[in-house]
C-alpha positions in Angstrom: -18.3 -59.6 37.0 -14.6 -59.9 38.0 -13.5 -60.1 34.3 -15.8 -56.9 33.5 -13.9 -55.3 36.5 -10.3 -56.4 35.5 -11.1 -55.3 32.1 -12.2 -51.9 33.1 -9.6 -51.5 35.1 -7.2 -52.2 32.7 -9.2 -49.8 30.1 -9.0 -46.9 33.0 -5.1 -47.7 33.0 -4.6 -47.5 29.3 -6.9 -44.8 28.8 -4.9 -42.8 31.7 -1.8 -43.7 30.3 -3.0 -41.9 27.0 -3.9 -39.1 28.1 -0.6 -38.7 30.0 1.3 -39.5 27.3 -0.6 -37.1 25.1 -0.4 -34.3 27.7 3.5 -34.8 27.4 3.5 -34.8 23.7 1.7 -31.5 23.7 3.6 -29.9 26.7 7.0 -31.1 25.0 5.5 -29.1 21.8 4.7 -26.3 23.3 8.2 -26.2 25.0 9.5 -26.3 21.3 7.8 -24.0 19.8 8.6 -21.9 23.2 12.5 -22.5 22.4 12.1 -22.0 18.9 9.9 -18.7 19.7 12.1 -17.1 21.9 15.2 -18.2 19.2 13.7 -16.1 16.7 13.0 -13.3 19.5 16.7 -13.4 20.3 17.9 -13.3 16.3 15.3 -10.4 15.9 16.6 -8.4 18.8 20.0 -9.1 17.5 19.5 -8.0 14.2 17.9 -4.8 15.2 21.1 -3.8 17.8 23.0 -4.6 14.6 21.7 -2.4 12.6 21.4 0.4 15.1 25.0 -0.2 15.8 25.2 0.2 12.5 23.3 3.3 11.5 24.9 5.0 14.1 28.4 4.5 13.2 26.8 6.0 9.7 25.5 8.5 11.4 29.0 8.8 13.3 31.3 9.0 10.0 28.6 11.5 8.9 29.4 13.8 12.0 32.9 13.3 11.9 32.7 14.1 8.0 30.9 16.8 9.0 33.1 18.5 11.8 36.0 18.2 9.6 34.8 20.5 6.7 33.4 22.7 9.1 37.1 22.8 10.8 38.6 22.7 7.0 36.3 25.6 6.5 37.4 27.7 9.8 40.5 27.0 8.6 40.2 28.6 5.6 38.4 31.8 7.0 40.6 32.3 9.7 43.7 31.9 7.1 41.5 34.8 4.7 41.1 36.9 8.4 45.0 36.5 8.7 45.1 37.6 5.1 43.6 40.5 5.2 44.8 41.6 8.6 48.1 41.5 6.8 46.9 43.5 3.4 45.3 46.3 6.4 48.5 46.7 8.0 50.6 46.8 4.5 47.6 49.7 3.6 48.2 51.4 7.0 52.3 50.9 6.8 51.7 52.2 3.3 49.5 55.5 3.6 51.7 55.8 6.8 55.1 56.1 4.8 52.8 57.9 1.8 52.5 60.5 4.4 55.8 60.6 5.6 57.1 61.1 2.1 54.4 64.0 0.7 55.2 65.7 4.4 58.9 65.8 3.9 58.1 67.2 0.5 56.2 69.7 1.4 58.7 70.6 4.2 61.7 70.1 1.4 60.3 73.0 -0.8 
């Protein structure tokens, strides 16, 4: 009866022992996959602020393209306004002196 008790003992110990040691195989595991989880979780959210650091330098260049012609193209209209302000005032200085001259000719005979 001792023996029986010694023995069962010792079972109780090794089976307790297994299952401890299992419980730390499977909790060391599911640290793993944890790290490996969160990893891949990390990379992903990396990625992703990469590319939207990305898309919006794109979408930067685009806007700066953008407000460039738009300035190019003030430029040029405001160079056309500055144009023609200058053909109005020739027209004016021109019908002006126009009417100067017929006046005077007018007066002259």
């Amino acid at each position: 009866v001792v023996k029986k008790e010694a023995h069962r003992r010792t079972m109780d110990t090794a089976l307790r022992e297994e299952v401890e040691r299992q419980q730390a195989w499977h909790k060391e595991t599911a640290l793993k996959a944890a790290g490996q989880l969160i990893e891949t979780s990390a990379s992903a959210l990396q990625h992703g602020a990469l590319m939207m650091w990305r898309e919006t330098a794109r979408v930067g260049r685009k806007e700066s393209q953008l407000e460039a012609a738009q300035s190019r193209r003030l430029l040029e209209i405001q160079k056309h306004e500055r144009a023609a302000d200058l053909i109005h005032d020739n027209l004016k200085q021109a019908a002006t002196t126009a009417t100067v001259f017929f006046q005077w000719r007018i007066v002259a005979h």
